[in-house]
C-alpha positions as CSV (number, residue, x, y, z in Angstrom):
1,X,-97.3,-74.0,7.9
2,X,-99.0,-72.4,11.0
3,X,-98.4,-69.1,10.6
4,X,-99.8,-65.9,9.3
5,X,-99.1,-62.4,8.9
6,X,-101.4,-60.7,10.9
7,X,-102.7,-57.1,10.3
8,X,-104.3,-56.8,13.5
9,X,-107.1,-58.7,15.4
10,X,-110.4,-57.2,17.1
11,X,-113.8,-57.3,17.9
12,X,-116.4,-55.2,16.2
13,X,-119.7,-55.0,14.6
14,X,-120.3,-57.1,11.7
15,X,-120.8,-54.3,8.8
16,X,-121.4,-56.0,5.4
17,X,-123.0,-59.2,4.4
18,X,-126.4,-60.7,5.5
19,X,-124.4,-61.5,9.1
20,X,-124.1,-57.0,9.6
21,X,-125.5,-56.1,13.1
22,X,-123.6,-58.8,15.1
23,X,-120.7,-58.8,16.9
24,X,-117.8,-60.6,15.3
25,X,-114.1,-61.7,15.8
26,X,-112.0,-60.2,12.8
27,X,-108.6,-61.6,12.2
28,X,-107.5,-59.1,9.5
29,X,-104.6,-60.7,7.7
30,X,-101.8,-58.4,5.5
31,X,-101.5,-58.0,2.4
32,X,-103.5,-56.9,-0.6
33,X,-103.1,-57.0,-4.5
34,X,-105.2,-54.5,-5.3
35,X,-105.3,-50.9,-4.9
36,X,-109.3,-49.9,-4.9
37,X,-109.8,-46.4,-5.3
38,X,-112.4,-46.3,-2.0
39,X,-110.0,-48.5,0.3
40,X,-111.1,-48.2,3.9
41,X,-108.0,-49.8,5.0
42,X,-104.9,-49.2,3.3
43,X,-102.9,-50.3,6.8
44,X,-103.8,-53.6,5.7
45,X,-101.1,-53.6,2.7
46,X,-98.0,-53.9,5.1
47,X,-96.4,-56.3,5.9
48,X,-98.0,-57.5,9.3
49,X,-96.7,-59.8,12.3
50,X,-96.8,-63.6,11.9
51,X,-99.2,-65.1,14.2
52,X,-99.8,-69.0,14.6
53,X,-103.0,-69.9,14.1
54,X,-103.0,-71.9,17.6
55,X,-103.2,-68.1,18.8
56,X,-105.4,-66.9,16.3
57,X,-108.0,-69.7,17.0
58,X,-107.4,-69.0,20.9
59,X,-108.8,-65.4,20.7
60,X,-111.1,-66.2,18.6
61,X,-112.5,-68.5,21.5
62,X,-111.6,-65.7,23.9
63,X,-113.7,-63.3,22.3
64,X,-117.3,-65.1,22.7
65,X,-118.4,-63.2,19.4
66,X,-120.7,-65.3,17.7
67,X,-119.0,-64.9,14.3
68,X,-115.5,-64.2,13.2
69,X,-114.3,-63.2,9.9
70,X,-111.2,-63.6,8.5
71,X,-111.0,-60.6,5.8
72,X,-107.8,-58.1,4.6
73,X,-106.4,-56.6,2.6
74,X,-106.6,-60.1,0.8
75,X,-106.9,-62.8,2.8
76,X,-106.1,-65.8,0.0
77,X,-102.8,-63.9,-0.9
78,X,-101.2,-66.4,2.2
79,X,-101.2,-70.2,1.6
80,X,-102.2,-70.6,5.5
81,X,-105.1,-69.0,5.3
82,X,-107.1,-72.2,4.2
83,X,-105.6,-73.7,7.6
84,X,-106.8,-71.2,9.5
85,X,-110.4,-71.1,8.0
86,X,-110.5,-75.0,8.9
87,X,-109.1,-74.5,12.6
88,X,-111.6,-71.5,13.4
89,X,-114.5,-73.4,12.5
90,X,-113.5,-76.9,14.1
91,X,-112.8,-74.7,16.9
92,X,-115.6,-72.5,17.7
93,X,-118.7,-74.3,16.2
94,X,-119.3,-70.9,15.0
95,X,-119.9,-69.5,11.7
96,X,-116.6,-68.1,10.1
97,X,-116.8,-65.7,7.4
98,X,-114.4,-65.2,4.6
99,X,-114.4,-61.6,2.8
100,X,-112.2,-61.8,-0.4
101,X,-111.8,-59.6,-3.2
102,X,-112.8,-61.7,-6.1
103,X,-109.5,-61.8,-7.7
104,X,-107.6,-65.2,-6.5
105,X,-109.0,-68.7,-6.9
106,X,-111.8,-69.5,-4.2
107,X,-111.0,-73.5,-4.9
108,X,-109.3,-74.0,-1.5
109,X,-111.5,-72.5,0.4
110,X,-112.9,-75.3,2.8
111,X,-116.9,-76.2,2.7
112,X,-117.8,-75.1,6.5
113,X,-116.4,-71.4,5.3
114,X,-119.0,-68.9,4.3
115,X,-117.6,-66.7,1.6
116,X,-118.2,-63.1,1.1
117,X,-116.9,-62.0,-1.9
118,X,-116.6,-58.6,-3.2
119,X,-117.1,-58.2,-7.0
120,X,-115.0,-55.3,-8.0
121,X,-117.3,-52.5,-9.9
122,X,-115.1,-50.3,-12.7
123,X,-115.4,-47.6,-10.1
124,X,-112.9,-49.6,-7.9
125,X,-110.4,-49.6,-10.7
126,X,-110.0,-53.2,-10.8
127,X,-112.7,-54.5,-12.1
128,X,-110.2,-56.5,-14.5
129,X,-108.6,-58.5,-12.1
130,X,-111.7,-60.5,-11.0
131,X,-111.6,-64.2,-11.4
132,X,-114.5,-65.0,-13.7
133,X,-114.3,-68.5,-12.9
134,X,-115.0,-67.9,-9.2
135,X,-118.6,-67.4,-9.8
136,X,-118.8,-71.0,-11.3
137,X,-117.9,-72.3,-7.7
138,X,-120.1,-70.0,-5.6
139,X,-121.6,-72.6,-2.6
140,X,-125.6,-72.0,-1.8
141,X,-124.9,-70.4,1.2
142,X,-122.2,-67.7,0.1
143,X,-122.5,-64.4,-0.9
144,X,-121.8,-61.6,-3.5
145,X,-121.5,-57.9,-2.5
146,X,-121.2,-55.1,-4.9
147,X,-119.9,-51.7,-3.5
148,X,-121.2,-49.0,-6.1
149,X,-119.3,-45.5,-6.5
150,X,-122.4,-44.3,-9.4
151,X,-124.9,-45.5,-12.1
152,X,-122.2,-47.0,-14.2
153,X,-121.2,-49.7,-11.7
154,X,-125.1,-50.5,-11.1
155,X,-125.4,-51.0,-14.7
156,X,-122.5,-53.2,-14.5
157,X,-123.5,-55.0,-11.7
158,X,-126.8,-55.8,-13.1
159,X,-125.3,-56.9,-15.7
160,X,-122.8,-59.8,-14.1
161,X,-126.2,-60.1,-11.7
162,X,-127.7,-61.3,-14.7
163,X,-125.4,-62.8,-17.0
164,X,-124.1,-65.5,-14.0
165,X,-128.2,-65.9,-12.3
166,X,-126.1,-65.1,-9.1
167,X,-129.3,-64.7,-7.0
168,X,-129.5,-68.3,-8.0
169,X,-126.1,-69.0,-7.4
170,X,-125.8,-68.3,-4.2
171,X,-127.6,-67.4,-0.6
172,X,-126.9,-63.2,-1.0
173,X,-126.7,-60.8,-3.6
174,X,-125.7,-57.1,-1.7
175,X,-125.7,-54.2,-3.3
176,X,-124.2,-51.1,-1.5
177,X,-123.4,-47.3,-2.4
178,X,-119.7,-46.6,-2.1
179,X,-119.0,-43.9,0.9
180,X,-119.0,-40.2,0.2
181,X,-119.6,-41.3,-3.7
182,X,-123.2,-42.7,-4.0
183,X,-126.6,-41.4,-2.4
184,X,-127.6,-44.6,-0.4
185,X,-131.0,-42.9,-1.6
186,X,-130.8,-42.9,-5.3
187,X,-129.0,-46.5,-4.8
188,X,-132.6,-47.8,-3.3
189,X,-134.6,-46.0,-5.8
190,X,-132.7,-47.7,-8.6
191,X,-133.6,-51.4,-6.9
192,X,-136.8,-50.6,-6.7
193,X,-137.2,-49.8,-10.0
194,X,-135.5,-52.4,-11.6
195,X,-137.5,-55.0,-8.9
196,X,-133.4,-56.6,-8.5
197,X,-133.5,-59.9,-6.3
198,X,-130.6,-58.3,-4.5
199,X,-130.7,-56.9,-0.5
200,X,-129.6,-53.2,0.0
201,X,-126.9,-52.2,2.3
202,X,-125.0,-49.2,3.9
203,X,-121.3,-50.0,4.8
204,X,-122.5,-49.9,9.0
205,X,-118.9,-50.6,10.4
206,X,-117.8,-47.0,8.3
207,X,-121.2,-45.4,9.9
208,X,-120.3,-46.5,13.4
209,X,-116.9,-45.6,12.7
210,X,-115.7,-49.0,12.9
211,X,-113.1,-50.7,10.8
């Protein structure tokens, strides 16, 4: 199978993982199975247009972004989406990012991918759907974000922060405040309290506007 469905395809700034600040390909595929209470982009749950990856992979060269991500809605939802990891990268010689939303198995994801995976906080309303065993298969050069909507998801946060030594695990730990629901301020203070071997981030694609 070549083919995807295909939410839309651009090229923007980079806006959350230790990669934010660069220009990047995103191939933004449709379809999601959750329904997170701060979803920036809901469009993403439709159905989409099938692309084949030839195409995909084609822009992707097009573009001359030095990254490109291939995110969602949820991108591991579509059994082609390995395929198209594999044929970015073989492609471009570039670094190609996967954001995923911690709920479907990580196991096919192929070794040259860089995963970004977003750990649903009980703000989200889904913080029961994640796949526990995914953190047992983390790669040293992945990473972990945690998008915070107040001080009970922290707490919780630190807690799995602790309980699976991700900053161990893997290359990035994130923590980020939720927009319009957490003081990027407060969020900071709390870290440097607690002296957390995590890196502090603002969503920067929704400050520029860009999703």
């Amino acid at each position: 199978m070549d083919t995807v469905q295909v939410a839309e395809t651009f090229t923007s700034i980079q806006g959350e993982s230790s990669y934010a600040g660069l220009p990047c390909f995103f191939i933004r595929l449709a379809g999601c199975n959750l329904r997170c209470t701060y979803c920036d982009t809901p469009q993403a749950r439709q159905t989409g247009t099938p692309r084949r990856i030839p195409e995909l992979v084609q822009a992707c060269r097009d573009s001359a972004a030095p990254i490109a991500e291939v995110t969602g809605g949820e991108p591991l939802l579509q059994p082609a989406t390995p395929a198209l990891l594999a044929a970015l990268h073989e492609a471009t010689q570039r670094p190609v990012l996967l954001e995923t939303n911690g709920s479907m198995d990580i196991a096919c994801v192929p070794p040259e991918i860089v995963i970004v995976m977003d750990l649903k906080c009980p703000g989200s309303g889904h913080s029961d759907a994640m796949a526990w065993a995914n953190l047992e298969r983390l790669r040293p050069y992945d990473q972990v974000k945690f998008v915070l909507c107040d001080r009970t998801d922290y707490d919780w946060a630190c807690g799995i922060l602790r309980q699976y030594q991700l900053a161990d695990r893997c290359q990035t730990v994130l923590f980020s405040p939720a927009a319009g629901q957490l003081d990027p301020g407060k969020l900071a203070g709390w870290l440097l309290d607690d002296r957390l071997p995590v890196r502090f981030q603002l969503q920067l694609h929704r400050m520029l506007g860009l999703m």
